[in-house]
C-alpha positions as CSV (number, residue, x, y, z in Angstrom):
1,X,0.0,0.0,0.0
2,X,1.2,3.5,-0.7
3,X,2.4,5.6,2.4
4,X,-0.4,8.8,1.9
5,X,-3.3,5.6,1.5
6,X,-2.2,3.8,4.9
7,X,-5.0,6.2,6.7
8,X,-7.7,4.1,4.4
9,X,-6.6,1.0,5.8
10,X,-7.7,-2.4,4.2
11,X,-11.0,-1.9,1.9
12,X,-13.5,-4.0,0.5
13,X,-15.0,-2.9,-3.0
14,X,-19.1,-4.5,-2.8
15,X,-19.8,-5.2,-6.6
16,X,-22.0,-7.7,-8.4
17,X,-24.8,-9.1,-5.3
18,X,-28.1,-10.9,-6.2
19,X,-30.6,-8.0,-7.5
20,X,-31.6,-7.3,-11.4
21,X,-29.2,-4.8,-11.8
22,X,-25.9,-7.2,-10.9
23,X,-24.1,-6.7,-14.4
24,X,-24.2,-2.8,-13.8
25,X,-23.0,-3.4,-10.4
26,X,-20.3,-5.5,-11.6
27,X,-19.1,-3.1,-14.1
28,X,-19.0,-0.5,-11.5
29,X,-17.4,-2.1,-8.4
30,X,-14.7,-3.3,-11.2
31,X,-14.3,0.5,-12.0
32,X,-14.1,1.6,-8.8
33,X,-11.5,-1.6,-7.8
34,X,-9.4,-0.5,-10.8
35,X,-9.3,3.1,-9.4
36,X,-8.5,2.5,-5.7
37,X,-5.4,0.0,-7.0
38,X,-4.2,2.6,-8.9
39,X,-3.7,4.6,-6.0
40,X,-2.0,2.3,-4.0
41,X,-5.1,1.8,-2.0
42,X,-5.4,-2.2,-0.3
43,X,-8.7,-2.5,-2.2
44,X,-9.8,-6.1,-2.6
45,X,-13.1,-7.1,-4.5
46,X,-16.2,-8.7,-2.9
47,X,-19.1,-10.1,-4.1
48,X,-22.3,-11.1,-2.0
49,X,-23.6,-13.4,-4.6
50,X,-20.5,-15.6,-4.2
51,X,-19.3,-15.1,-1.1
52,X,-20.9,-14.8,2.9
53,X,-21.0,-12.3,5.1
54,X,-18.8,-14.5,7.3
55,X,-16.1,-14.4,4.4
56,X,-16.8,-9.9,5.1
57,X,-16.6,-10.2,8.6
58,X,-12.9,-12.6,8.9
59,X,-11.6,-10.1,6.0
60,X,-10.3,-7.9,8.4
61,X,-11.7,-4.7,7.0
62,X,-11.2,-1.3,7.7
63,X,-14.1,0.3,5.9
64,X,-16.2,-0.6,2.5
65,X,-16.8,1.5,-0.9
66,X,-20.7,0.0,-1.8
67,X,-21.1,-0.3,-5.8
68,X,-24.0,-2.6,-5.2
69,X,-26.8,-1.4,-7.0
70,X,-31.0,-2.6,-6.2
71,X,-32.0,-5.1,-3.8
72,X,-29.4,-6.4,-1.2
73,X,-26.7,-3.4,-1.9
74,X,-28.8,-0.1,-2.0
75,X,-32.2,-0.3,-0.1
76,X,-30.2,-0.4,3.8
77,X,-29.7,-4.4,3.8
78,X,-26.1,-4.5,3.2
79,X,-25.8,-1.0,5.2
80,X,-27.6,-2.9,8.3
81,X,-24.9,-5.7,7.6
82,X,-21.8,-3.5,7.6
83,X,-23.5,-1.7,10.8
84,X,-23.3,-4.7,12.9
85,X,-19.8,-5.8,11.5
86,X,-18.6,-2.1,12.7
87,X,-17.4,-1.3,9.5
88,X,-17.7,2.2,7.7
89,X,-18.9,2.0,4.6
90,X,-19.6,5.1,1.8
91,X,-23.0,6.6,1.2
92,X,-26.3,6.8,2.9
93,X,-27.2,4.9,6.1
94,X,-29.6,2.1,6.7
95,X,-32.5,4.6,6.5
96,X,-32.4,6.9,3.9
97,X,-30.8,4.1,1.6
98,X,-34.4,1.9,2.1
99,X,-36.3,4.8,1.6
100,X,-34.7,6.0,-1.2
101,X,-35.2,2.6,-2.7
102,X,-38.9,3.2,-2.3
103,X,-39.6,5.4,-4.8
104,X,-43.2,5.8,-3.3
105,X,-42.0,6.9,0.2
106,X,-39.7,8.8,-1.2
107,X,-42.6,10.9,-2.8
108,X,-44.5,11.1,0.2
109,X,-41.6,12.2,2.1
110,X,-40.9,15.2,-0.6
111,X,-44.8,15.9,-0.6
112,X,-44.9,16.4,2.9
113,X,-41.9,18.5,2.9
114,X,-43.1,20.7,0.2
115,X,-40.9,19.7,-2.9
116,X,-42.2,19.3,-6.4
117,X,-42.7,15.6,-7.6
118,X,-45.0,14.4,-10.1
119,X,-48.7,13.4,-9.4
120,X,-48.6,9.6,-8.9
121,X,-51.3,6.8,-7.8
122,X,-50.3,3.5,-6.7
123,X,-51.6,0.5,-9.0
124,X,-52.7,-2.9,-7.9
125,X,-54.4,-5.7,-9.3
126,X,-57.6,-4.4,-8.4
127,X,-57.4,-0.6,-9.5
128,X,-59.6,0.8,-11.9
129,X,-57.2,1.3,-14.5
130,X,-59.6,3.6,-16.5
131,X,-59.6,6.2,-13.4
132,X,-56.4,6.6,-13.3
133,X,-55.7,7.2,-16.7
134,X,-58.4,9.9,-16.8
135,X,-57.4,11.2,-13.2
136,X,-53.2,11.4,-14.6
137,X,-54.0,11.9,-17.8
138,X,-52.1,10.6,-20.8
139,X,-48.9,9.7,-21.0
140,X,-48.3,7.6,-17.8
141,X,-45.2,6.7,-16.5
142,X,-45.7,3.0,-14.9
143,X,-42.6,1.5,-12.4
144,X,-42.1,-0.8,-9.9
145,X,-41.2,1.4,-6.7
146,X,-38.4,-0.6,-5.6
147,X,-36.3,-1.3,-8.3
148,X,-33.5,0.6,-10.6
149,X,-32.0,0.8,-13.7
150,X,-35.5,1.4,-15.2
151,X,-36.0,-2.7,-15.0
152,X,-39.6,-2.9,-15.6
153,X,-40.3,0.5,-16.4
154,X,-42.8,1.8,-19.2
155,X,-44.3,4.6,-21.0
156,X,-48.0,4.4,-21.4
157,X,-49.6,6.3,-24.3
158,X,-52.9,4.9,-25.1
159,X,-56.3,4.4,-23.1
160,X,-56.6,1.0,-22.1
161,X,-53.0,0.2,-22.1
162,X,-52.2,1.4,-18.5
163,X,-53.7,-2.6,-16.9
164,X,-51.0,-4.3,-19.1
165,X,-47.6,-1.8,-18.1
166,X,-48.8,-2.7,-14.1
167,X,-48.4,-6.2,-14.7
168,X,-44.8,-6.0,-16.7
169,X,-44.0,-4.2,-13.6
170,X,-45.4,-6.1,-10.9
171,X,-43.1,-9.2,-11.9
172,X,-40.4,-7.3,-10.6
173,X,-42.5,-5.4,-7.2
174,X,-45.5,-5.9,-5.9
175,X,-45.6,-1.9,-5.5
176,X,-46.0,-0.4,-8.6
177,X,-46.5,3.6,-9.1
178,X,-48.1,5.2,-11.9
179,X,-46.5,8.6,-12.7
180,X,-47.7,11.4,-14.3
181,X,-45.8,12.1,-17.8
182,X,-43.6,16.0,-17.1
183,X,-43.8,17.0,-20.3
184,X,-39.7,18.4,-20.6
185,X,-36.1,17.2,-20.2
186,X,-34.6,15.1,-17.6
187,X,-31.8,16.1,-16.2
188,X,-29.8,14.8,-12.9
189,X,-27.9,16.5,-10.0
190,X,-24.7,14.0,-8.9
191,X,-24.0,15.2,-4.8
192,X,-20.4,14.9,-3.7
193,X,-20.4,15.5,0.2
194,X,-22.3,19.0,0.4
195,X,-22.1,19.9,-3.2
196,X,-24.1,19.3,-6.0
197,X,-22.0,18.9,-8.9
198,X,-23.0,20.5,-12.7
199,X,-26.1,19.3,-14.0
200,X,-26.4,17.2,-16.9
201,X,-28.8,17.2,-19.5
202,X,-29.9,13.8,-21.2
203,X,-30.8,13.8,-24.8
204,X,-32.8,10.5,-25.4
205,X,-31.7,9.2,-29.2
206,X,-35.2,9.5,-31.6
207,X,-37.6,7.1,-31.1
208,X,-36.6,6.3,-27.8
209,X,-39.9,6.9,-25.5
210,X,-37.7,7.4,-21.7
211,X,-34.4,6.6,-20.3
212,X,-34.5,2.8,-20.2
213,X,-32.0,0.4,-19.5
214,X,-30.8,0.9,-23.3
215,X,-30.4,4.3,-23.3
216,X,-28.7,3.8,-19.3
217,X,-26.2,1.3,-20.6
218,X,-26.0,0.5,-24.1
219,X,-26.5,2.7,-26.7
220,X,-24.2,5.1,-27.4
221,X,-25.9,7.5,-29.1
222,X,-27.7,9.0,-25.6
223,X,-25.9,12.3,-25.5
224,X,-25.1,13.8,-22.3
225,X,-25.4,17.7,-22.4
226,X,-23.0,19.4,-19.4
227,X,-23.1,22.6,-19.4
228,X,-26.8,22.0,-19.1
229,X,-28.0,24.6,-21.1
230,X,-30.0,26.1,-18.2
231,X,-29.0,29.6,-17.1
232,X,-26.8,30.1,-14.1
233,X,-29.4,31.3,-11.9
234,X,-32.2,28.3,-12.8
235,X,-29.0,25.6,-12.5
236,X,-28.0,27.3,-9.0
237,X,-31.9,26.6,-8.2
238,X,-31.9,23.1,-9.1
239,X,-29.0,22.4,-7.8
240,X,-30.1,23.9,-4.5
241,X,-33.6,21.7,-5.0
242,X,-31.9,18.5,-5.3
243,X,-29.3,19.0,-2.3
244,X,-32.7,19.6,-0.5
245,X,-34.4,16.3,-1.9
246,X,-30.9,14.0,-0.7
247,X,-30.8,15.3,2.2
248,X,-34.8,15.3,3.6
249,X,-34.7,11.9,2.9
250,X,-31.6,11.5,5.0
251,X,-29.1,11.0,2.4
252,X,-25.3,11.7,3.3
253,X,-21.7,11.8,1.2
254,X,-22.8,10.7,-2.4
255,X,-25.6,10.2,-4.5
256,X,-27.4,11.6,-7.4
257,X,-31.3,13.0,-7.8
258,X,-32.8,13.3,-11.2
259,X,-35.1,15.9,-11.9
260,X,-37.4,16.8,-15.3
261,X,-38.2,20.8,-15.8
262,X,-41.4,21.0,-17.8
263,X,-42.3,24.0,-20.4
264,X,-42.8,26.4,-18.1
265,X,-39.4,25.5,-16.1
266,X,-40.9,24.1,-13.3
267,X,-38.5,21.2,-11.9
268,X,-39.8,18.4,-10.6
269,X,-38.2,15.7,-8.7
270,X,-38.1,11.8,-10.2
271,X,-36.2,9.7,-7.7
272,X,-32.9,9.7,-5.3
273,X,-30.1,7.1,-5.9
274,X,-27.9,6.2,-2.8
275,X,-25.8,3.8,-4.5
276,X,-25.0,5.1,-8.3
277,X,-23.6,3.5,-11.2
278,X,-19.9,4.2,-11.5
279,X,-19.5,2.7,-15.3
280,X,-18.6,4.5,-18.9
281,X,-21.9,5.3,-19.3
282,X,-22.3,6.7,-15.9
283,X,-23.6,10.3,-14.9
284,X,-22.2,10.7,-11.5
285,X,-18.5,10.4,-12.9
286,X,-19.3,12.6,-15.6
287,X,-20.2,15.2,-13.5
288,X,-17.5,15.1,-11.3
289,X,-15.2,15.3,-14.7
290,X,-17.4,18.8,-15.7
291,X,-16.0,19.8,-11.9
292,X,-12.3,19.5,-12.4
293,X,-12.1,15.3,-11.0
294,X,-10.8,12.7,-12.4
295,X,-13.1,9.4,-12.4
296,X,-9.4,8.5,-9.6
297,X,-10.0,11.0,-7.7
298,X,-13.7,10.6,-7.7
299,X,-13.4,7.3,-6.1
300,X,-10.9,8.3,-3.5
301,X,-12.8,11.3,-2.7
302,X,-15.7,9.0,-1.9
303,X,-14.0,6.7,0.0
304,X,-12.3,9.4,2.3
305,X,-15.7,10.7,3.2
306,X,-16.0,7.4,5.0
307,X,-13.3,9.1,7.9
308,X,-16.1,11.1,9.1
């Protein structure tokens, strides 16, 4: 180990786990692995799917950088895990990591608190379908409240369509929400300690309904617009929004909201994410790049906030 990365002790890199979103996580915590070695940190890979939490607790570790993404790695298990082993680990706590997971709680909890987020209704097999399309009105965003990556998610356009997009979702979460379609770009806020980093902008390739999966992770025709575009003064407003959304929810260190500002620039919040993606196609790294930081020092900068 390096002489300046002895204060960092022994660290464990979480990738991969058991959720739906395991090949992002892999590609991430291998990132994030490659990083740390580069700078002479003792970083050592560890993967929940293949390996116990007794293999975590004899590895002698002195704190954990979590790229697991979904179930298992993001919603507070592995947090409540690392908790009991004594082990500081980055991100958000046991708390704000399941709520943020939710995203239904998480827009009750911004409701309550007076933040924008879109209209929503939650679906089950027994809502009247019909209602809710009149009540939300056309399009309908349909997703299963626990879950990431968009797995499961889908753009409803039609009357009579919204029954069908519940049940694609419900195969992945019982709790599905129904969201009402903001009718203007998305963009997302990446949060490093107390900072929000430059927004980016996402421009969705033609034909492309929403950011899916796809769009997230394979194509490479998604352009990523940072500068934003907005004007200093409505950027320094979202920005400020978004370090509000992370932290009512409880959110500490690192994470990333996303946001959509409709025609009459009104932002609304989507969703919090406690645990983000940390691949080539990733918008927290990006970010931090627009900022002045390498994806290297990114990673370290992360880690460190673990000393605290």
């Amino acid at each position: 180990m390096a002489a300046d990365m002895k204060h960092l002790g022994k660290v464990v890199v979480l990738l991969g786990g058991t959720s739906a979103e395991r090949p992002v996580s892999l590609k991430s915590g291998e990132a994030v692995l490659g990083a740390l070695t580069r700078l002479g940190v003792d970083a050592h890979g560890f993967d929940p799917a293949r390996q116990s939490l007794g293999d975590l607790a004899a590895g002698d570790f002195d704190r954990a950088f979590i790229s697991l993404h979904g179930r298992f790695g993001e919603d507070g298990c592995m947090q409540g895990a690392l908790e009991l082993l004594q082990i500081p680990y980055t991100g958000s706590g046991v708390m704000a990591s399941a709520l943020a997971m939710d995203k239904w709680r998480t827009k009750l909890i911004w409701r309550a608190a007076g933040l924008p987020t879109a209209a929503w209704r939650i679906l089950n097999a027994n809502s009247d379908f019909a209602a809710v399309e009149r009540e939300l009105g056309l399009p309908i965003f349909v997703k299963p409240a626990r879950e990431g990556s968009s797995i499961g998610m889908s753009k409803v356009k039609y009357a009579g369509e919204l029954q069908a997009a519940y049940q694609a979702a419900a195969e992945h979460d019982p709790l599905v929400l129904a969201e009402q379609f903001i009718d203007g770009p998305e963009y997302t806020a990446a949060i490093l300690g107390n900072t929000a980093l430059p927004l980016i902008r996402l421009e969705l390739p033609q034909a492309t309904e929403f950011y899916d999966f796809e769009a997230k992770y394979i194509r490479n025709d998604t352009q990523y617009h940072c500068p934003s575009g907005l004007s200093d003064t409505q950027e320094a407003a979202c920005q400020q929004l978004a370090l509000e959304a992370f932290r009512v929810i409880g959110c500490r260190d690192w994470g990333r909201v996303d946001l959509m500002i409709n025609r009459a620039g009104q932002p609304f919040l989507l969703e919090v994410n406690t645990s983000p993606g940390m691949t080539d196609h990733s918008l927290v790294p990006m970010a931090a790049r627009a900022a002045g930081k390498d994806f290297d020092a990114l990673c370290l900068e992360i880690l460190e906030l673990t000393l605290r």
